[in-house]
C-alpha positions in Angstrom: 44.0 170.9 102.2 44.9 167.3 102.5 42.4 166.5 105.1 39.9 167.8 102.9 40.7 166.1 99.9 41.4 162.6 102.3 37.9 162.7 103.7 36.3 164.1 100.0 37.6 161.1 98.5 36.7 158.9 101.5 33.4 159.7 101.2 33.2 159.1 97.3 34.9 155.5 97.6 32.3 154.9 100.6 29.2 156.1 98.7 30.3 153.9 95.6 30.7 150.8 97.7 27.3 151.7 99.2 25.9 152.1 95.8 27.4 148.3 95.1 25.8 147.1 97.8 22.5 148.1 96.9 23.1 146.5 93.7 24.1 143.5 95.7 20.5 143.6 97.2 18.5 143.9 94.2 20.2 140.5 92.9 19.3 138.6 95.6 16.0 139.6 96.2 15.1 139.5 92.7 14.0 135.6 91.6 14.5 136.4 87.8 17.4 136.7 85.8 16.4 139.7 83.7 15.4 141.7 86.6 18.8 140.4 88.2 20.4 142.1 85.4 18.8 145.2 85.5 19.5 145.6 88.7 23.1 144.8 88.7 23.8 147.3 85.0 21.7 150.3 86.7 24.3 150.2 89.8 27.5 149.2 88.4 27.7 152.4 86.4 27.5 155.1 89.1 28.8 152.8 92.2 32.3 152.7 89.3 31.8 156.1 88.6 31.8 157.2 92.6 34.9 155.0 93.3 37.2 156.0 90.0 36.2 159.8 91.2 37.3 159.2 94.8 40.2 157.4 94.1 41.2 160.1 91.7 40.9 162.7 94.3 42.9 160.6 97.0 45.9 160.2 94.8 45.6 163.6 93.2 48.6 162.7 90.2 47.6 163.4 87.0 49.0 159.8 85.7 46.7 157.9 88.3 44.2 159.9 87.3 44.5 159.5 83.4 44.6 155.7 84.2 41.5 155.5 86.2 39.5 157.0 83.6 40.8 155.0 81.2 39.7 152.0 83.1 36.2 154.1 83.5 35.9 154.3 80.1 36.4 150.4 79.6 33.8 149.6 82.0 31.1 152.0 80.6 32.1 150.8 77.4 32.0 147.2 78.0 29.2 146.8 80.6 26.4 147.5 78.9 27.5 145.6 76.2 27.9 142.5 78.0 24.5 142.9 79.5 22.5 143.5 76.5 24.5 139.7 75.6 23.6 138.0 78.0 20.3 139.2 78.3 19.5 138.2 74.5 20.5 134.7 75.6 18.4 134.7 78.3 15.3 135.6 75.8 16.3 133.6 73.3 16.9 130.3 74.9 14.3 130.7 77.6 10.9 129.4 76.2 8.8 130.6 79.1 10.3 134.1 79.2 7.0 135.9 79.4 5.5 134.2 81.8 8.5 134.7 84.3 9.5 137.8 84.4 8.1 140.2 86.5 7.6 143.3 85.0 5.5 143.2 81.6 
């Protein structure tokens, strides 16, 4: 039973830091700042989720637990708000905003 949770959770940490990686990727190869942001909010979410879930299975207390989706909650909740802020900087101190970005 405690191999199986060990390597469960292993596996969950691993595909999160795989999923952070990726996002890793998509900054670099990305010239933009908008679509560097995009690509770093759209893999944060799940690579924290993957990594709060397998540590949660590794420790297995219910007070580890509680506090790793407490600090979940804070990243969902605060992510995507400091995004969204620093995009709307971005467009609205950027003049040439259209003509940059890649996607229209």
């Amino acid at each position: 039973m405690m191999l199986a949770r060990a390597v469960v959770g292993s596996v969950l940490v691993c595909l999160g830091l795989v999923v952070f990686c990726i996002s890793l990727i998509g900054v670099y190869r990305f010239r933009y700042v908008l679509n560097r942001m995009h690509a770093s909010a759209l893999c944060d979410t799940l690579g924290s989720l993957l990594v709060m879930l397998g540590l949660a299975i590794l420790f297995w207390s219910v007070w580890v637990t509680l506090k790793l989706a407490c600090i979940l909650a804070f990243l969902w909740l605060t992510g995507p708000v400091a995004t969204h802020r620093t995009t709307k900087v971005e467009v609205l101190t950027d003049e040439y905003v259209m003509e940059e970005c890649e996607v229209e």
